[in-house]
Residue, then its C-alpha position, 0 to 999 in steps of 0.5 A: x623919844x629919848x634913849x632911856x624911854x626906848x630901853x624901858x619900852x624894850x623891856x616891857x616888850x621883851x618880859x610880856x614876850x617871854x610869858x608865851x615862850x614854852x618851847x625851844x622853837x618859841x625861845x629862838x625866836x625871842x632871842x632873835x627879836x630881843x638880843x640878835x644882831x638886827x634886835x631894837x638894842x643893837x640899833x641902839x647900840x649903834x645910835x650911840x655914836x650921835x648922842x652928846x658926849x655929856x649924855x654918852x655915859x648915862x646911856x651907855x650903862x643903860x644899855x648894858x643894863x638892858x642887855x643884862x637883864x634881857x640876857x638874864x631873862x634868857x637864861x631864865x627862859x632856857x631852864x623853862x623850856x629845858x627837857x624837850x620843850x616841856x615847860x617846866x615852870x614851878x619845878x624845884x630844882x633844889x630837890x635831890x637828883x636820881x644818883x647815878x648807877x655805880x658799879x661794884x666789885x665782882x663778889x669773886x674779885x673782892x673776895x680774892x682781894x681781901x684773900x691776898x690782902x690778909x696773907x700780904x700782911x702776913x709778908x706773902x708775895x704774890x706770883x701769878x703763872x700761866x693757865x696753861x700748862x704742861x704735864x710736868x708743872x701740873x702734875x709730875x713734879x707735884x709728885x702724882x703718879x703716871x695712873x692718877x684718876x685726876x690725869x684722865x681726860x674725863x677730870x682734866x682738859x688736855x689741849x694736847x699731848x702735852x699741854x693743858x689748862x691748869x687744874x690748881x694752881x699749884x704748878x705755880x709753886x714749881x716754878x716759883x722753886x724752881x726760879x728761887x731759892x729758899x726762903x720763900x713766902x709766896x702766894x699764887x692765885x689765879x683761874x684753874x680748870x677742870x671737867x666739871x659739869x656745873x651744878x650748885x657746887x661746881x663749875x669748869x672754871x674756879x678761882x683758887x689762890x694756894x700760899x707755899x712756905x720754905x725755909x728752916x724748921x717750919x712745923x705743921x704747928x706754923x701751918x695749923x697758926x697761919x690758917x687759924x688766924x686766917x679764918x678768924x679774920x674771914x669769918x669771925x673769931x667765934x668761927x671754930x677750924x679743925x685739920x681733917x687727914x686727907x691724902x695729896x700727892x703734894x703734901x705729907x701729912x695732909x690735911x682738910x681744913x673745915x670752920x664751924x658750920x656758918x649757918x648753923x653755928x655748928x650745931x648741924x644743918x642741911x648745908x653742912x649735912x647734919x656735922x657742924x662742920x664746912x671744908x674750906x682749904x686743902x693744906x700740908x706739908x710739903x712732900x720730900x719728892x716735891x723738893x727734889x723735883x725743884x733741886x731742894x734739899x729736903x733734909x735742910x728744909x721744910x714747908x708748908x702749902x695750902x688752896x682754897x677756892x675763892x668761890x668756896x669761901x665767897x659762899x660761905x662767906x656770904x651764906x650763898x647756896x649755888x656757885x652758878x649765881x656768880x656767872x650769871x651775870x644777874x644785877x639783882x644778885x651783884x648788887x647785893x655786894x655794894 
């Protein structure tokens, strides 16, 4: 039997071989039998040696086309018994995958990130101080008087005599002064933290991002602009902001920040108990005594300040009734932020 005659018989061996191989065990040894060492090709193979030089041609590329195909066949049979030996003959592999599952910003973190992004903009820096703090930073260069409730253990969480966990982010803003002169036009974010007991609007730790600007001749007006242009960018431009009087040991004047009321369009809701209207911001402009802690001269300048929570604006943002659904950790609730 000539060389040609053995590869076609080879063949036909192998392919009838193949339509019992349904699982992993079965496939290994059909690889042995047809393309291992001792396997009838590689003998073949061998014998090539003897055959007359004018026929060695001819029968050299037949068998490398016998290992081609037998080789092909091979791979065929692996995707068969691919998925733990299951056969899975007749599957369309061309039909779509399961996409994978892809993660997403935190709500908190890509709200913070379009916060600072929108005040970047606006030519803000961005400078980032310590959580913990001393009582100087956080409260006495701020301007707040030695019997403040907000000192009290009861509101603040002291680590010592001396030393706590920041309430705002404000005692960034000291030492922002403290390390520059003016002008200055910075943003400070960051983690705060105080003695609350959790509930649908509170939590002991927050995230709150405050801008400060210093230089000559900044108005209130400057303030009131730069809020304005903020909340239209947030929450639309048909959303509507008023300043509230409000009393800050930092700021003179002071004043709350409230939008119109998302959910009910101003109108009057229970979310915004019945005035049409939400705070978002506490702003004003900054106090005399705050400059001369930092060594400005407040007759030769004048700045503005202001703070929000992040949560805060995430819940209005998004219409999101409790602040603890952020901590919660619940994938049904973050994968809604896609």
């Amino acid at each position: 039997m000539g060389i040609t005659d053995e590869l076609t018989r080879i063949l036909k061996a192998a392919e009838e071989a193949a339509a019992a191989v349904t699982d992993a065990a079965a496939l290994e040894s059909w690889r042995v039998e047809y393309l291992g060492r001792k396997a009838p090709l590689a003998q073949l193979s061998k014998a090539l040696g003897g055959v007359p030089p004018a026929e060695k041609p001819a029968a050299g590329k037949a068998l490398n086309d016998a290992r081609a195909k037998l080789e092909t066949l091979y791979g065929e049979l692996q995707e068969r018994t691919a998925g733990g030996g299951q056969a899975t003959a007749g599957f369309d592999y061309t039909l779509p995958g399961i996409p994978p599952n892809v993660g997403a910003l935190h709500p908190i973190t890509k709200t913070y990130y379009e916060i600072t992004a929108f005040f970047a903009a606006l030519g803000f820096g961005v400078y980032h101080g310590p959580e913990v703090e001393d009582d100087y930073h956080n409260f006495g260069a701020l301007n707040f008087p030695p019997d403040h409730p907000s000192r009290d253990a009861q509101d603040t969480l002291f680590l010592s005599d001396k030393w706590l966990l920041r309430t705002h982010t404000s005692p960034s803003q000291i030492r922002v002064m403290t390390e520059r002169q003016p002008p200055i036009r910075v943003l400070v974010p960051g983690r705060c933290y105080r003695a609350d007991a959790p509930d649908a609007s509170h939590t002991p730790g927050f995230t709150q991002v405050e801008g400060l600007v210093v230089d000559r001749d900044v108005t209130l007006g400057d303030l009131k602009g730069t809020l304005a242009a903020f909340v239209r960018y947030t929450f639309g431009p048909r959303t509507k902001m008023r300043f509230v009087p409000h009393y800050f040991p930092f700021t003179e004047p002071s004043a709350e920040v409230h939008i119109s009321c998302a959910v009910c369009g101003g109108d009057g809701c229970s979310t915004c108990g019945g005035t049409g209207w939400l705070e978002i911001a506490g702003s004003g402009m900054v106090h005399p005594n705050v400059f001369r802690n930092v060594g400005y001269d407040p007759e030769t300048w004048t700045g503005y300040a202001f703070g929000m929570g992040v949560e805060r604006v995430a819940m209005l943002k998004y219409g999101i009734n409790d602040i603890r659904l952020f901590y919660e950790n619940d994938l049904r609730f973050l994968r809604q932020f896609r």
